[in-house]
GUGUFI-456008 format. One line per field, with one value per residue: residue number from 1; residue in one letter; chain; y, x, z of N, C-alpha, C in turn. Coordinates in steps of 0.2 Angstrom, whole numbers, plus 5000, padded with zeros to 4 digits. Atoms other than C-alpha are relative to their C-alpha. Example, Ala and Ser with C-alpha at 12.3 -4.5 7.8 and 13.67 -1.06 7.14 Angstrom:
! residues 2
palum <- 1, 2 .
fiti <- A, S .
guke <- A, A .
nnorth <- 4994, 4994 .
neast <- 5004, 4996 .
nup <- 5000, 4999 .
canorth <- 4978, 4995 .
caeast <- 5062, 5068 .
caup <- 5039, 5036 .
cnorth <- 5006, 5005 .
ceast <- 5004, 4996 .
cup <- 5000, 5003 .
//
This chain:
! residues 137
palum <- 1, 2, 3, 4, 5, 6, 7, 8, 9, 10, 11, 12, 13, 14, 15, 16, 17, 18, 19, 20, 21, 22, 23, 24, 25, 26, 27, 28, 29, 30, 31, 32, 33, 34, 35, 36, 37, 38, 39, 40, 41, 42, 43, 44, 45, 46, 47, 48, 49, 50, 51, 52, 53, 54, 55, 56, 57, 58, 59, 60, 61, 62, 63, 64, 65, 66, 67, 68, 69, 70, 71, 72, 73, 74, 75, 76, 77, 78, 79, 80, 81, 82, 83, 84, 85, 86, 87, 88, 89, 90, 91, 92, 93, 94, 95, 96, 97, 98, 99, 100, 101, 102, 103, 104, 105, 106, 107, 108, 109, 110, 111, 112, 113, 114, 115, 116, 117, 118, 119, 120, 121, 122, 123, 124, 125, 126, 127, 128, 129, 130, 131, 132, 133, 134, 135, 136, 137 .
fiti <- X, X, X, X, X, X, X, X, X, X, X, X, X, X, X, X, X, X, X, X, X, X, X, X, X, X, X, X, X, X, X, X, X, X, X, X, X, X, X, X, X, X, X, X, X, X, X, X, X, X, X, X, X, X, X, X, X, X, X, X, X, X, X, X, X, X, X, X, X, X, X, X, X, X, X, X, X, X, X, X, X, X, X, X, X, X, X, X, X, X, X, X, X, X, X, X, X, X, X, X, X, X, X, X, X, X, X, X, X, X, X, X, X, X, X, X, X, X, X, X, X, X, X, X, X, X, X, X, X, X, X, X, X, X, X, X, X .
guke <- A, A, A, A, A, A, A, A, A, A, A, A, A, A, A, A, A, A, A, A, A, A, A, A, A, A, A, A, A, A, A, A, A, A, A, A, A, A, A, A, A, A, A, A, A, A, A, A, A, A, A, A, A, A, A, A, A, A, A, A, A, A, A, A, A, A, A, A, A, A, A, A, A, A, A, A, A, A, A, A, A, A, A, A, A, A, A, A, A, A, A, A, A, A, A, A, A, A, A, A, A, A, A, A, A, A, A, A, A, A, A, A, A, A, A, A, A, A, A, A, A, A, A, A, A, A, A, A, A, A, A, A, A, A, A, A, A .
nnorth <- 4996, 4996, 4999, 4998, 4999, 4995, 4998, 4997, 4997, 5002, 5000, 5007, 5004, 5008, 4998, 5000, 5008, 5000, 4993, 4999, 5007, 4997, 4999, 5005, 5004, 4995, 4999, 5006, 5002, 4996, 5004, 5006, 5006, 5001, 5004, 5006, 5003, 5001, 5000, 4994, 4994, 5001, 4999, 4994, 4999, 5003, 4994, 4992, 5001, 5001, 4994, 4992, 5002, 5000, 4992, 4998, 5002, 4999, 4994, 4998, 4999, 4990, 4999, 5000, 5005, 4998, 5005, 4997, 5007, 4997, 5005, 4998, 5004, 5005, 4997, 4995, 4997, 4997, 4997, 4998, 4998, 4998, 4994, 5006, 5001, 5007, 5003, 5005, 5006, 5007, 5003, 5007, 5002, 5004, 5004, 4997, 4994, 4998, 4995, 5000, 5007, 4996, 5000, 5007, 4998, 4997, 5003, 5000, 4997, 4993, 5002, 4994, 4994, 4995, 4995, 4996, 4994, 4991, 4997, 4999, 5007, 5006, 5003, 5004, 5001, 5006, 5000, 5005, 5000, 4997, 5001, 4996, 5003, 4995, 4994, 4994, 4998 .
neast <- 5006, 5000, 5003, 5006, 5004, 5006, 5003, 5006, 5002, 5008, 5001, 5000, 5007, 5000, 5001, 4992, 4997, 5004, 4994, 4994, 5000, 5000, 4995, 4994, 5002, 5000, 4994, 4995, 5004, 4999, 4996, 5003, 5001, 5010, 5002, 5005, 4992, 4994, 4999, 4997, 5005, 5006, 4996, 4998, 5007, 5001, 4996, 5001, 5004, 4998, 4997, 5003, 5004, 4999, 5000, 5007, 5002, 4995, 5001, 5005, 5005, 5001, 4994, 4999, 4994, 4999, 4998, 4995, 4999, 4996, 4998, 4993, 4997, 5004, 5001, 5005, 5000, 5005, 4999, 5008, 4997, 5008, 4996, 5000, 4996, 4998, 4996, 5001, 4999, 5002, 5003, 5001, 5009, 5005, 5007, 5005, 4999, 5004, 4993, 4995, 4996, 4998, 4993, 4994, 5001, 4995, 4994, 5001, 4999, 4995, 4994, 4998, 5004, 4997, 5004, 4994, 5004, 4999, 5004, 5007, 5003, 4997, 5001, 4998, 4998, 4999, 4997, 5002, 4999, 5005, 4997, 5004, 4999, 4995, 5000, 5004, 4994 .
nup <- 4999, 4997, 4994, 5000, 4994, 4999, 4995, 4999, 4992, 4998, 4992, 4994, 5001, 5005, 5007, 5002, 5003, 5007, 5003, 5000, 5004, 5009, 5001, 5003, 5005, 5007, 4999, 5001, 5007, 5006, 5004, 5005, 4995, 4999, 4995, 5000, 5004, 4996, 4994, 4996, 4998, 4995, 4994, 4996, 4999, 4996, 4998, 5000, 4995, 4991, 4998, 4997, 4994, 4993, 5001, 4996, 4994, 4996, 5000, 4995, 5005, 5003, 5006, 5007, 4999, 5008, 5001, 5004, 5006, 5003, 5004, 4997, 5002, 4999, 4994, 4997, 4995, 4999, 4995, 4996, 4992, 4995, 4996, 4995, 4996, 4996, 5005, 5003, 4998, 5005, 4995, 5001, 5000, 4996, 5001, 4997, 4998, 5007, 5003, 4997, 5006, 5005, 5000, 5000, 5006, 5004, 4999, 5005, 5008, 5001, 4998, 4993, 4996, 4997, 4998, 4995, 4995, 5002, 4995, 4998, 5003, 5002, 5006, 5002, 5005, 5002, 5005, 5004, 5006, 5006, 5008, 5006, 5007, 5002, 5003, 4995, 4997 .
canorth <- 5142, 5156, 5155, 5158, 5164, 5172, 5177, 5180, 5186, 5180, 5181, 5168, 5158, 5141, 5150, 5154, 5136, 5136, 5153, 5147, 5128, 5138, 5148, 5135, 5127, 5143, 5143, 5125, 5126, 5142, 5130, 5117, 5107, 5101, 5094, 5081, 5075, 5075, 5068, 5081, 5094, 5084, 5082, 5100, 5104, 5093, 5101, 5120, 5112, 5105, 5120, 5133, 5123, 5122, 5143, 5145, 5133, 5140, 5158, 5172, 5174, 5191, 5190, 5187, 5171, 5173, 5158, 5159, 5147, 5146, 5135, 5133, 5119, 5103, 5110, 5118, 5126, 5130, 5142, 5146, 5161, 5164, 5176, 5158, 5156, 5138, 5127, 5114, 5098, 5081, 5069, 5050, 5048, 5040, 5026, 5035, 5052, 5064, 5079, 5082, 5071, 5088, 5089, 5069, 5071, 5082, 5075, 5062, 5068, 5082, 5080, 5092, 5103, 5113, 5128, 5144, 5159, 5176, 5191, 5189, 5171, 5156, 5149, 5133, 5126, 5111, 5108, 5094, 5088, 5093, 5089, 5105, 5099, 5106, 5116, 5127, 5128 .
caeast <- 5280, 5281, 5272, 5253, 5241, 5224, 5218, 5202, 5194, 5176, 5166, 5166, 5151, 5145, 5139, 5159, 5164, 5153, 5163, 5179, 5177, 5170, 5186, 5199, 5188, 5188, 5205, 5211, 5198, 5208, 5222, 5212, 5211, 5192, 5185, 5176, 5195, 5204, 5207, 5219, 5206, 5193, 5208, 5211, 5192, 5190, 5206, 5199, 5183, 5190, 5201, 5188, 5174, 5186, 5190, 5173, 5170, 5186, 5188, 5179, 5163, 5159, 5177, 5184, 5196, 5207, 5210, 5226, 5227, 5245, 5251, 5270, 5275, 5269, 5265, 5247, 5246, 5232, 5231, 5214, 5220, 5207, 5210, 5206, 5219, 5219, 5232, 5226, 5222, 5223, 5211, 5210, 5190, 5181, 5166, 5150, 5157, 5151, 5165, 5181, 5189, 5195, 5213, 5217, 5208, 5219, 5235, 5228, 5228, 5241, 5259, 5263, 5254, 5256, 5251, 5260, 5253, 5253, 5250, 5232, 5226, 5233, 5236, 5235, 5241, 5243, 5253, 5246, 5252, 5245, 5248, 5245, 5241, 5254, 5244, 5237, 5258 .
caup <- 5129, 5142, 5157, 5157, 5170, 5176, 5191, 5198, 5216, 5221, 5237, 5251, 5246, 5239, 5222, 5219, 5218, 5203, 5197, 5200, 5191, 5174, 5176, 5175, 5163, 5150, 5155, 5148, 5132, 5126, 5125, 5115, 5134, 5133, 5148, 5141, 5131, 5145, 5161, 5165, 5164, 5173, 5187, 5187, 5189, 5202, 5210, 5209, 5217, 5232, 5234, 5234, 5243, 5256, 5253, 5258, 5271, 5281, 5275, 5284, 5278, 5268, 5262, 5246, 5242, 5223, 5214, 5201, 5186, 5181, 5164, 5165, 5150, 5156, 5173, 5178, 5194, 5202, 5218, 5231, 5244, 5256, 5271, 5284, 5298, 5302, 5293, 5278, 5285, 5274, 5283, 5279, 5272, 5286, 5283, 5281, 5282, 5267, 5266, 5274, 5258, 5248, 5251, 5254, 5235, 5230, 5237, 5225, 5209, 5211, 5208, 5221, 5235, 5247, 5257, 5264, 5276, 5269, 5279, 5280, 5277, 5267, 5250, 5245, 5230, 5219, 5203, 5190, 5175, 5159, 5140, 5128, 5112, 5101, 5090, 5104, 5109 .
cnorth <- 5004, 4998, 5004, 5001, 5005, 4999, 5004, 5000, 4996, 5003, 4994, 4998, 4998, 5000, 5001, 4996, 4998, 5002, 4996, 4992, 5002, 5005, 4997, 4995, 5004, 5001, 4997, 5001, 5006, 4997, 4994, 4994, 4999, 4995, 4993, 4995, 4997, 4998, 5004, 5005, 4996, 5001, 5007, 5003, 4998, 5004, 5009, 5000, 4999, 5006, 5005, 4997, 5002, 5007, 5001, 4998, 5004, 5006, 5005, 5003, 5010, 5002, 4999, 4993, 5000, 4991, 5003, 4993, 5001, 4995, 5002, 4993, 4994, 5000, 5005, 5001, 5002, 5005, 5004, 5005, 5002, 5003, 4995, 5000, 4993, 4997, 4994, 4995, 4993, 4994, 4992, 5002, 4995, 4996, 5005, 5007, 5004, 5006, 4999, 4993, 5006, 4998, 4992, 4998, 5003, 4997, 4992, 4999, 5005, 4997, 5000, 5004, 5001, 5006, 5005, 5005, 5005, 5006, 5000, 4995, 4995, 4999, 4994, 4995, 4994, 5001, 4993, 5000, 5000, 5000, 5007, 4997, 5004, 5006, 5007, 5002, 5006 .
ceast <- 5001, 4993, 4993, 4995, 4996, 4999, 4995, 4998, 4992, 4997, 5000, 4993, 5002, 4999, 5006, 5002, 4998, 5005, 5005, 5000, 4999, 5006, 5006, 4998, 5002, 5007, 5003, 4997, 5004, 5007, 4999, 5000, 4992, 5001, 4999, 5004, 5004, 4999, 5003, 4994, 4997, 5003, 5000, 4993, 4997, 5006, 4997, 4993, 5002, 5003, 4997, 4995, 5002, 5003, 4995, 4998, 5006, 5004, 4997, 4995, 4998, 5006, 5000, 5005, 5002, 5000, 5007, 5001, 5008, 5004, 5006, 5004, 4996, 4998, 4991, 4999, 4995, 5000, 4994, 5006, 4995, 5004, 4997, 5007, 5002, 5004, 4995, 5000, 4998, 4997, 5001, 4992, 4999, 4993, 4995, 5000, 4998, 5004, 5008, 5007, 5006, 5009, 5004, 4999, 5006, 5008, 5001, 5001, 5008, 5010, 5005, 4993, 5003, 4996, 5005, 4995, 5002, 4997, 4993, 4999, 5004, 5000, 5003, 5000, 5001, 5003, 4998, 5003, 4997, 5003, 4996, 5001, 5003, 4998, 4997, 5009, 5003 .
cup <- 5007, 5004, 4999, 5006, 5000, 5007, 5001, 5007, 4996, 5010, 5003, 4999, 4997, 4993, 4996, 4999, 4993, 4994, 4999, 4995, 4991, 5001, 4998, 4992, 4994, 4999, 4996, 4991, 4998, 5000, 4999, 5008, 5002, 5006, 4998, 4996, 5004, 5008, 5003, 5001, 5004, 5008, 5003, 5002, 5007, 5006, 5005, 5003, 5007, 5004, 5003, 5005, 5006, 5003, 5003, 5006, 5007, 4999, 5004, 4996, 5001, 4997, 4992, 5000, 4990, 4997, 4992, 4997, 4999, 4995, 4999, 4995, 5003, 5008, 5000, 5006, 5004, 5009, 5003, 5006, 5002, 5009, 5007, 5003, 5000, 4992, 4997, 5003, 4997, 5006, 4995, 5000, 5005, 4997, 5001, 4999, 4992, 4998, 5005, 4997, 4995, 5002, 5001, 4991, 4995, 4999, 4994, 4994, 4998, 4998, 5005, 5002, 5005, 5002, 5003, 5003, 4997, 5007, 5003, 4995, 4997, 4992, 5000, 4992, 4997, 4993, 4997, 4994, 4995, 4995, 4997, 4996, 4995, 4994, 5002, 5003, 4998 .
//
C-alpha cells in the first residue's frame, strides 16, 4: 500500500482540537478503521488531541498550527506544527494536577515520537501502530 496522507491547517484555538480529532477520525473510517472497533483508532484520537491541545496552549495565539495524518503500512503517523518556540516537554502526572499529562500520554501510547524545529516554530510527531483491515488495502 503506498503511503497515504492529509493535511490540514486550523486556527490556534480550543475549538480546533475538536477540528483536528474529527479529522484523523474521517481519516481512519475511509480505511474501514472505526473508532468504536478499534483501540488503535481511539489511541490515535487521543494522540491528535493531546498534540493539538498542546498546539494551542503553546503556539502564538492568532496563528495557525497544521496537523498531517500520514498511513504508511502498519505505521500511522501523526504530526501537530504550531509556530510555538519552546521545546516539547514530557512531564511525570503529579497528584491532583489536571493537565500537563499530554505528551507523557502520548509517550504511552506511541511507538515512537519526537519533535524537530522548523524555521518558524516546532513539529511534534508520533507514530502508532495500526492494522488496516485488508479489504480497505
Amino acid at each position: 500500500m503506498p503511503v497515504q496522507n492529509q493535511r490540514r491547517q486550523y486556527p490556534t484555538q480550543p475549538a480546533s482540537v475538536a477540528l483536528a480529532r474529527t479529522q484523523v477520525r474521517e481519516f481512519l473510517e475511509g480505511w474501514e478503521i472505526k473508532e468504536k472497533d478499534s483501540e488503535e483508532a481511539q489511541n490515535a484520537i487521543l494522540v491528535v488531541s493531546e498534540l493539538t491541545t498542546n498546539a494551542v496552549l503553546h503556539g502564538n495565539a492568532g496563528g495557525q498550527f497544521s496537523v498531517l495524518v500520514a498511513l504508511d503500512g502498519d505505521a500511522l503517523t501523526i504530526s501537530v506544527r504550531d509556530s510555538g518556540q519552546a521545546a516539547p516537554l514530557k512531564r511525570a502526572p503529579q497528584e491532583g494536577e489536571t493537565n500537563g499529562r499530554g505528551l507523557f500520554l502520548v509517550d504511552m501510547i506511541a511507538r515512537d515520537w519526537g519533535w524537530r524545529t522548523e524555521v518558524v516554530g516546532k513539529t511534534v510527531w508520533a507514530e502508532l501502530p495500526i492494522k488496516v483491515p485488508s479489504c480497505a488495502a
